[in-house]
N, C-alpha and C positions, 0 to 999 in steps of 0.2 A: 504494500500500500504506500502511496505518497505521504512524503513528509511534505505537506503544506502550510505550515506556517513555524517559523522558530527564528531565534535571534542569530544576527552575524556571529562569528568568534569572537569579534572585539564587543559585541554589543553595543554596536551607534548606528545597528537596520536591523530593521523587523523582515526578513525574506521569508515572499510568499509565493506557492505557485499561483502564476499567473492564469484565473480559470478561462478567463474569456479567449485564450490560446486554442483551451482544447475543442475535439479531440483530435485536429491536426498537429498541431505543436506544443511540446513537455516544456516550458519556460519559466525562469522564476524569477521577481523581481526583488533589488537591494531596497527597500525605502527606508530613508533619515529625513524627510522634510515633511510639513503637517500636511501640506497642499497634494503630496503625495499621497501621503496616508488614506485622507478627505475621499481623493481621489478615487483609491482602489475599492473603498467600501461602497461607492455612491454608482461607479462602473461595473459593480461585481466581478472585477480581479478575485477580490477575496469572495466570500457566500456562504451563507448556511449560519442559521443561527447562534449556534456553540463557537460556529467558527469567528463571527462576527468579534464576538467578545473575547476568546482569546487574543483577537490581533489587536482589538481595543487595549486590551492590556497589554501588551508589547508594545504598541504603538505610546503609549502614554511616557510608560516607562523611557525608552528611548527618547522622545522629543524633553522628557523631563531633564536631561543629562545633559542637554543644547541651552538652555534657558539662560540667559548673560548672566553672572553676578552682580552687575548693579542692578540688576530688576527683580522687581516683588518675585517673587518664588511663588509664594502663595497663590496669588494673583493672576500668575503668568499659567500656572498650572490647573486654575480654573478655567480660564479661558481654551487653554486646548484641548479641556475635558468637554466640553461644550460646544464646538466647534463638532470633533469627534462624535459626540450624541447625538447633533443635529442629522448626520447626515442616513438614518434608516429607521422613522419614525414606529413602524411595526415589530421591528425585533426586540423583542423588551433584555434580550443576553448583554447585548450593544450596553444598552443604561445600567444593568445591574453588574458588570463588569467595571465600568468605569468608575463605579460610586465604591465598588473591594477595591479599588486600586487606591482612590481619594481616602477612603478608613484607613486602609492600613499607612499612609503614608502620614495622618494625622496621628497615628495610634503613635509614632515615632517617634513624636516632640518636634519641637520648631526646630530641629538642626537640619538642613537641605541635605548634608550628606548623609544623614542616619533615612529620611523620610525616602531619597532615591533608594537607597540601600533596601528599604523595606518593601517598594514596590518592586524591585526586580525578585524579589521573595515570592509575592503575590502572583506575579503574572506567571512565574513557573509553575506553582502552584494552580492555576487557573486552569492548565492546559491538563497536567499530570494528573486533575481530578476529574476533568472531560475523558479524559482515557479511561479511567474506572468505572464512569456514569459509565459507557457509551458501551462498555464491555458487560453490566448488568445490565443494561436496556436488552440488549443483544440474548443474553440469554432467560431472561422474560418470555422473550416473544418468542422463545422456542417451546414455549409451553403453551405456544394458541394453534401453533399447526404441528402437520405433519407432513412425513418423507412423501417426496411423489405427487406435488398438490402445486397448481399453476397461483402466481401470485401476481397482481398489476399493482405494477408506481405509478407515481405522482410525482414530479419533480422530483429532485434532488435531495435525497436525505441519508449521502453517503460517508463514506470516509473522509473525503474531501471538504466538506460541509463541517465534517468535526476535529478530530485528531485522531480517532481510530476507527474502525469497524462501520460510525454513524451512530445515526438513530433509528430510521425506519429499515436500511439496509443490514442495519447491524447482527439480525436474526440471522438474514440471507448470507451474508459473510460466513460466521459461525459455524449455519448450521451447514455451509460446504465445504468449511473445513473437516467436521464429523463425518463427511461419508453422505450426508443430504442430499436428493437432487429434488432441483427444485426447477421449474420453466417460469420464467418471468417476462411479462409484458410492463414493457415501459410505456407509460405514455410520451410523446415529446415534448409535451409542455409547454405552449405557446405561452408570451410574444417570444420567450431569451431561449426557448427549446433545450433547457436544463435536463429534460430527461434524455432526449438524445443524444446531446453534446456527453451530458457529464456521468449520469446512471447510465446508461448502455455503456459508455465507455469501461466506468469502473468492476461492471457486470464482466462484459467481455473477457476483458483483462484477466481480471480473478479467475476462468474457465466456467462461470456460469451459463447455461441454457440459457440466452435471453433473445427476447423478439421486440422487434421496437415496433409500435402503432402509432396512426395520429390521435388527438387526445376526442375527436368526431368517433372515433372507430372503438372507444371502450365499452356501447352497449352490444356493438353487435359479438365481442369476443366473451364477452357476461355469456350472450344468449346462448353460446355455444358449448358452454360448460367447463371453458375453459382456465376460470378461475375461481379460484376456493378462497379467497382475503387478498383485501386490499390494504396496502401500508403506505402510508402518509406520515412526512414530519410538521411540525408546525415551527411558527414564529411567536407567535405567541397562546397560552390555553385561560380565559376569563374563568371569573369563579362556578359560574354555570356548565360547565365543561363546552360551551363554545370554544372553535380554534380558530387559528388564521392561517391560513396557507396560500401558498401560490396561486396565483388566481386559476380557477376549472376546477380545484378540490371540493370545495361543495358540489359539484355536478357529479365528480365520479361518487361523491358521497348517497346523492339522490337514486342514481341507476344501482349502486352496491345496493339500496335500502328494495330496491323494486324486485331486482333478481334474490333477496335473501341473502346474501352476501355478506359475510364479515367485514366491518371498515375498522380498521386500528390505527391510531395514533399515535406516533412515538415522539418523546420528547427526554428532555432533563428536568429534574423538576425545577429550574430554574428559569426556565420558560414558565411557572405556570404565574398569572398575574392575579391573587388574591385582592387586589385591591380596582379591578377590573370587573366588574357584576356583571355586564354578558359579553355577547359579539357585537354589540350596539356605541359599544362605548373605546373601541379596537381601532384606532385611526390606520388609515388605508391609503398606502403610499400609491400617489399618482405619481406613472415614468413619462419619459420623452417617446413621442409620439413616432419616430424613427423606427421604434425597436417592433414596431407594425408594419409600417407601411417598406420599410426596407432591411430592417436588422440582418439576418445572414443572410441576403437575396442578393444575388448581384445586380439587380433596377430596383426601383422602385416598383410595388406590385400593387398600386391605388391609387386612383384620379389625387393629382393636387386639389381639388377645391375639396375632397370628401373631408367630414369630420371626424377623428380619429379618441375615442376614449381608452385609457390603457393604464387602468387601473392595475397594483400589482400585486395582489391578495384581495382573496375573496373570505368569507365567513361561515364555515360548517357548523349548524347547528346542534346542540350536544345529544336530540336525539337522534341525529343519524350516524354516531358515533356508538360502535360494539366495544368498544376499551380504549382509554386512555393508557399508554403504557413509561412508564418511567424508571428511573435507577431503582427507586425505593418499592414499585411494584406495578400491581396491574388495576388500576382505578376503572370501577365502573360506576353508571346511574345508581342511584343518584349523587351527581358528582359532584354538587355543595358539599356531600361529605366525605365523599374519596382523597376526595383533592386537597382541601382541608386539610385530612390528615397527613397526606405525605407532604403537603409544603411547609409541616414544622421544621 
């Protein structure tokens, strides 16, 4: 599996694989400036919620270690936490990573070298406990299926997304390193075709069975019996077990609910947002209008004057949701009190 996200040797970059390469070209970039940083989260270089946040805390940490000595410390180091937050208003990993890096480096005292000191602490830490989650998520969700049973994705919720295994792929992993076979439909996942580009890729790679579909073609591969659970990760899960996901995951949610279908959800439970009451309250990132009408096309594929909405997360509501699944366990309905309990 790719190592996508970790600090230089010297520690003054945060190097990430570069995802909007794949799956024609393996690249990675060095980033030391904010505007960079800004950059790769707002372009999806980097992606995936876990992943988000560990390069938030990398990234913090690093620009903290540039900050001049005549300037506020304090000060300087809000502002790039902020800057940083601003830029993926639905992934709640983004915020709650930045605000562990901001504690631990006030837990330090006011001395600038002990407070860097601390967050380079933190951010390791950040990534090395995404490995643990992402390894019991993984085998959770090897207790909802079984050998020999067709599975469809939904965007992106692989290795790459996290630092090991994943979240929703993270079963799929696993359970084909046990001896598993498993056939998987991806969907492609319009407008940034995340399933294409990045799950088929990672699928392949690893020697899984997998078939790639367009995200139009999931009811007719239902009807056909060809899939026994569908796995989904999220960006964010509201107290009501509402999620957010890539925009089309309520749909595939709807068509799983019609055919009888298991839909599971895999997260960390640091995704889940307690202070969040439903899907109603889940702000939903509007992208650039490009990534429609042209993104990996070579023309443009829609009249200039048409109107283009592109919205990038849509809202599963928690009953068409068969398990929430997390580090801590397997949350079902009714999930005011599932969720509850594992987000102490």
């Amino acid at each position: 599996m790719l190592n996508n996200i970790r600090l230089s040797s010297d520690e003054s970059a945060v190097v990430i694989l570069d995802q909007t390469k794949l799956p024609g070209r393996v690249e990675e970039l060095r980033l030391t400036k904010i505007e960079e940083m800004r950059n790769a989260i707002i372009t999806l270089q980097v992606r995936g919620a876990p992943a988000i946040g560990i390069f938030a805390g990398y990234a913090l940490y690093v620009l903290s270690k540039s900050i001049p000595e005549k300037v506020d410390f304090w000060k300087a180091l809000s502002d790039i936490k902020d800057i940083l937050n601003s830029t993926r208003p639905t992934a709640v990993n983004l915020n709650r990573a930045l605000e562990r890096m901001m504690a631990a480096a006030k837990k330090a005292g006011k001395s600038r070298k002990k407070a860097i000191s601390a967050m380079g602490n933190e951010c390791r830490l950040i990534q090395s406990e995404d490995v643990a989650i992402c390894r019991s998520i993984a085998e959770y969700s090897l207790k909802l299926i079984k050998d020999n049973i067709g599975i469809l994705t939904y965007c992106n919720a692989g290795a790459i997304a996290t630092s090991r295994y994943g979240t929703a792929l993270g079963g799929i992993f696993l359970g084909h390193e046990r001896g598993y076979k498993f056939s998987v439909y991806c969907c492609e996942t319009r407008p940034l075709m995340q399933g294409a580009r990045l799950t088929a890729y990672e699928l392949t790679e690893s020697g899984i069975d997998t078939t790639l579909i367009c995200d139009n073609m999931a009811s007719k591969v239902m009807s056909e019996g060809k899939i026994h659970a569908c796995f989904v990760g999220c960006d964010r899960v509201a107290a009501n077990g509402d999620v957010a996901n890539k925009i089309g995951t309520s749909m595939v949610a709807v068509l799983a609910k019609h055919y009888n279908i298991p839909f599971y959800v895999f997260c960390p439970s640091t995704t889940l947002d307690v202070n969040c009451q439903n899907g109603r309250d889940i702000v939903i990132e509007t992208r650039s209008e490009k990534e429609i009408h042209t993104g990996y096309f070579a023309e443009r594929v829609a009249p200039q004057n048409v109107k283009i909405y592109n919205p990038a997360f849509d809202v599963t509501p928690a009953e068409l949701i068969t398990a929430i699944v997390t580090e801590k366990g397997i949350c079902r309905a009714p999930y005011e009190d599932s969720l509850m309990a594992v987000s102490r």
